[in-house]
N, C-alpha and C positions, 0 to 999 in steps of 0.2 A: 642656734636658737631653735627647740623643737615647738612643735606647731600649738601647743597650750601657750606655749609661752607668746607664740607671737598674737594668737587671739587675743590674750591678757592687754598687750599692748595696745592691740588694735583698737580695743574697746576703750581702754586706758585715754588714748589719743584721740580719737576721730569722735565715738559713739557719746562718749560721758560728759555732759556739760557741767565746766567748772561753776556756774551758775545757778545750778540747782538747789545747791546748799551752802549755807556758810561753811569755808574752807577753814574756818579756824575751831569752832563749835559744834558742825553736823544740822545744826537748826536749819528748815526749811524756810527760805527766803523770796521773795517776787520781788527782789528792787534792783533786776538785773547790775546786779554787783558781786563782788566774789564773797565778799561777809557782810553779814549782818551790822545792821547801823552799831549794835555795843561792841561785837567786835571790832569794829572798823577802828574804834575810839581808842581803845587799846592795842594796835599795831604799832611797831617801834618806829615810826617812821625816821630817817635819817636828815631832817629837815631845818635843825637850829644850825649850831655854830658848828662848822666843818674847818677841816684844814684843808686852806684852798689847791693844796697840790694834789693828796691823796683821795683827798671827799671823808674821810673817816669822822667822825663825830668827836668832838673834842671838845673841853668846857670854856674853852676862849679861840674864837675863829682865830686862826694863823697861818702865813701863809707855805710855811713846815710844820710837821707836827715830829711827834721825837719818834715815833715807826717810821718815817721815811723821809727826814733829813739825812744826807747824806746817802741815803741809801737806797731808794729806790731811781735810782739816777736816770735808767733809761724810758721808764715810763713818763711822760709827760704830763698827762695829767687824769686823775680817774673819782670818778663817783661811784655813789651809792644808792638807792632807792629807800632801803633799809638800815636800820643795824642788825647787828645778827644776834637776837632776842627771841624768846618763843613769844609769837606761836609762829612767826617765821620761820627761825631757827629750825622747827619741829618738819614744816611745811618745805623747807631746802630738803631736805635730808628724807622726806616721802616723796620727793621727784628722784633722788641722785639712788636710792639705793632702795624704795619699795615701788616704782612703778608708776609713781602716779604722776604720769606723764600731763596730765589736763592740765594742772597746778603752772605747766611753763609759759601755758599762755596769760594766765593769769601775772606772772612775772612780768613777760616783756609787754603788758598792758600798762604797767607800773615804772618800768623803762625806758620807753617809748618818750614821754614830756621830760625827761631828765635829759635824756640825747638831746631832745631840740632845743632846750630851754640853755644846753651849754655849747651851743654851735659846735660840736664838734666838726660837723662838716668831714667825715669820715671819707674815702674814694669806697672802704671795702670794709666790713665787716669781716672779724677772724673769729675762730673759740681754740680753746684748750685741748691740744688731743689725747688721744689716751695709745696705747698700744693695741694691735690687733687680738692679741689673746685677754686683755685687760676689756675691751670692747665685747669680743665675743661672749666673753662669762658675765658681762652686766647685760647685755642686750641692747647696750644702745649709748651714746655720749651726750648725758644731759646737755654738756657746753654747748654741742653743736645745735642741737636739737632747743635751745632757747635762743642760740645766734638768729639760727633760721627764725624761726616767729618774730622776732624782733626785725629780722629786715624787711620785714613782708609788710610792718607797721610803718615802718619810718621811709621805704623803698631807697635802701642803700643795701648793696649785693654784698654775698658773702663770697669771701675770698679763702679755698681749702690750702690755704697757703704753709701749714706747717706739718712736721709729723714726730711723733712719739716713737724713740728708735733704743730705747731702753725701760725695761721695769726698773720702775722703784717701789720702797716700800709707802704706807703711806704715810700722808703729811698731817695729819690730825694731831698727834700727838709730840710732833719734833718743833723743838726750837725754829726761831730763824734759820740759826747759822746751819742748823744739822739738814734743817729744809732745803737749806742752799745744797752742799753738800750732796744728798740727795737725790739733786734734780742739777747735777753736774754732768752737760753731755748728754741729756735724755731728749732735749729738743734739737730740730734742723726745719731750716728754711726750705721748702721741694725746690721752687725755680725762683732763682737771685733775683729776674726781671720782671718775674708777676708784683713784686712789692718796690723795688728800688722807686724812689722818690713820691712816694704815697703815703699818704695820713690812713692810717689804721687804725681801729677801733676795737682790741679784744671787748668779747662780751662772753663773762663768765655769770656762776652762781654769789658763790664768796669769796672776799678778798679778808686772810686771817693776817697773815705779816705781809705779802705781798711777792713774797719770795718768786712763787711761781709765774706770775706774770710780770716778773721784774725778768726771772731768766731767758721766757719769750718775747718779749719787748727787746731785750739783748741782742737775742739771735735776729730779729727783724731789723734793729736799726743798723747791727752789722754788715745785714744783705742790702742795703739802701735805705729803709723807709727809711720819709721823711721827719715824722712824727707819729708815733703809739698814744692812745690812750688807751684806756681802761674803764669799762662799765659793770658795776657788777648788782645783783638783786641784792645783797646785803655786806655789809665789813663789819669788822671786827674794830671796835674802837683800842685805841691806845690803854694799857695796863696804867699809865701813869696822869691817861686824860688830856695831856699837853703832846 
């Protein structure tokens, strides 16, 4: 990372309060909130009928929905905050790949009452790793870098319990199954005994099929844990709604 880059950051993260303006619109705001009251109105929130395993939004609460019956087996159970709608949508995607690092606190302010509200009752908070050369050329792992804000809110520690031991290519445009595929062998547990018999709480950005954090929820309840969930700032609802 050369040194503009890390000032960008710097400023990005510490100096710019997400507060200042509405994060959906640009409008100057004073109602210490991240958007403005009309924006606020129109955020997707992910708040109606969920399927109670995944959290995904679905037009009749159930307690499978057709993305992750059967399928996402090793996860236990995960929410959402969001759907993955602009001007979210827009707002993921200006933390993970333009910098705008402020927007995460923003996230796990919106994460934060969903954790407590679902007992997870976590031992450790995890995120999603990436590779060292996949790290170096973005500057940074949003995952990690929202796991942290978020534990600092709810004070449950983060656990650097996994690691990224293969590139792949990426997952935006793959099926499930080619997702799976994919992300075959990419993840490992560092130390068996940091997680064996612990409830762990991945905290990601989005959850699109689930793939990814079905194959680290895998590798963790292999090494012991007790129980994984999953929290993430937005998902992707089911193609078929059910």
């Amino acid at each position: 990372m050369n040194f503009i880059t890390r000032v960008k950051r710097f400023i990005n993260e510490y100096l710019f309060n997400a507060k200042w303006c509405c994060n959906a619109c640009g409008k100057e705001i004073f109602n210490d909130k991240y958007f403005c009251d009309d924006c606020i109105k129109k955020l997707p929130f992910n708040d109606k009928s969920v399927c109670d395993h995944c959290g995904r939004k679905v037009a009749t609460a159930t307690p499978f929905c057709s993305t992750c019956k059967e399928r996402l087996l090793s996860i236990d159970k995960g929410r959402s905050a969001f759907v993955y709608d602009k001007p979210i949508s827009y707002l993921i995607q200006g933390a993970k790949y333009d910098k705008r690092l402020y927007l995460l606190e923003a996230f796990a302010d919106y994460l934060a009452p969903i954790y407590l509200k679902n007992y997870f009752n976590a031992d450790y908070f995890c995120f999603i790793p990436m590779t060292d050369k996949a790290k170096k050329k973005r500057g940074y792992n949003q995952s990690q870098l929202l796991c942290e804000k978020l534990s600092q809110k709810v004070n449950v520690p983060v656990l650097d319990c996994l690691e990224k031991v293969k590139e792949t290519n990426r997952q935006a445009k793959l099926g499930r199954q080619d997702r799976l595929k994919n992300l075959e062998g990419a993840f490992r547990v560092k130390d068996r005994k940091n997680v064996k018999d612990k409830t762990l709480l991945i905290v990601d950005d989005v959850t699109t099929t689930g793939a990814t954090a079905e194959i680290v929820a895998s590798a963790l309840k292999k090494s012991g844990a007790k129980c994984v969930y999953l929290l993430a700032v937005a998902s992707v609802p089911s193609k078929s709604g059910y």
